[in-house]
C-alpha positions as CSV (number, residue, x, y, z in Angstrom):
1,X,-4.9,10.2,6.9
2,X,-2.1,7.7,6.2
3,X,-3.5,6.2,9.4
4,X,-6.4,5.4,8.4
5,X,-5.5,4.4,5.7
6,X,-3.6,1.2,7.4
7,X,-6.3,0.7,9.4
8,X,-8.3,0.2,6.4
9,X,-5.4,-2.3,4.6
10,X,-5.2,-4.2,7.6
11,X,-8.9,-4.9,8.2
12,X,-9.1,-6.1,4.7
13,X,-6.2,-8.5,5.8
14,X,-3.2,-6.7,4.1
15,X,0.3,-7.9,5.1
16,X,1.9,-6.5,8.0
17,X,4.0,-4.1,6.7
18,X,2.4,-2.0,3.9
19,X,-0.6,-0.4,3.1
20,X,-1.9,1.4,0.2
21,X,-3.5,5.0,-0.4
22,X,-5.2,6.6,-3.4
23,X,-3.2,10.3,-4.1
24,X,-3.6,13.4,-6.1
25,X,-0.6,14.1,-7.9
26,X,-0.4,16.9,-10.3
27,X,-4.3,16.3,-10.9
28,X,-3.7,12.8,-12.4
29,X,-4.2,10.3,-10.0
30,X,-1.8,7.4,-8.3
31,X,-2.5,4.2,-6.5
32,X,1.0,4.5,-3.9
33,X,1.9,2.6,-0.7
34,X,2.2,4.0,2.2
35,X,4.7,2.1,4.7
36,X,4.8,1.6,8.5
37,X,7.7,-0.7,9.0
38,X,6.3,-2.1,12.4
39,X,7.7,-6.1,12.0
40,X,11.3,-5.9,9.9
41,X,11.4,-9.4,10.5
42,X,8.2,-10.4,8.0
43,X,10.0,-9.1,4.7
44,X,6.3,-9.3,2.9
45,X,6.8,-8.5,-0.7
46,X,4.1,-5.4,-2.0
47,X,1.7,-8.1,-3.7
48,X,1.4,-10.0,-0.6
49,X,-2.0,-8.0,-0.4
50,X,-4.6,-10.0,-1.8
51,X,-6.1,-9.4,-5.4
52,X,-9.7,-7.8,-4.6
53,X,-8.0,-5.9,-2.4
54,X,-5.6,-4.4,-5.6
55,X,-8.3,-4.9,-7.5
56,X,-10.8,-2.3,-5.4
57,X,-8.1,0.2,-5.6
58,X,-7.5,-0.2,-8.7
59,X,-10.9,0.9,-9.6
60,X,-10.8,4.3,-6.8
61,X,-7.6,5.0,-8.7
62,X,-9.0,4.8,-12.9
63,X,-6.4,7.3,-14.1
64,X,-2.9,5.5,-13.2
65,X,-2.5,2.2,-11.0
66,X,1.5,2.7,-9.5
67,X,2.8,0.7,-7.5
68,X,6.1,1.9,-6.3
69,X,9.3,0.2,-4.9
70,X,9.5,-0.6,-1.0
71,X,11.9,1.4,0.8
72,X,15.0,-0.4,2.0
73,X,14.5,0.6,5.8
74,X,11.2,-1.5,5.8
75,X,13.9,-4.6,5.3
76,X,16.6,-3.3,7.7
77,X,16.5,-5.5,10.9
């Protein structure tokens, strides 16, 4: 699933090294990322995804819009 859900980030021209997914968490839904650190060398900060793109989310997720920290080892070299 998290799969296609990069496929999906990346065909709406997402940055190289995040993607996001809509989850289910204790019934109340969240808007996380879901990483594949393929190029260290890019360093692309969360909101280098483009606006419609957040903003489409946004909408599939109504109940809670989280956007959490990117793990250090997507930065390591």
């Amino acid at each position: 699933q998290s799969k296609d859900a990069v496929k999906k980030a990346l065909k709406n021209g997402l940055g190289a090294d995040v993607a996001l997914q809509c989850q289910t968490v204790n019934g109340q839904k969240l808007l996380s990322n879901v990483y594949f650190c393929v190029d260290h060398t890019q360093q692309l900060p969360v909101m280098s995804c483009s606006q419609e793109f957040l903003l489409n989310y946004e909408k599939s997720c109504p109940d809670s819009f989280v956007m959490p920290e990117v793990p250090e080892e997507c930065y390591r070299g």
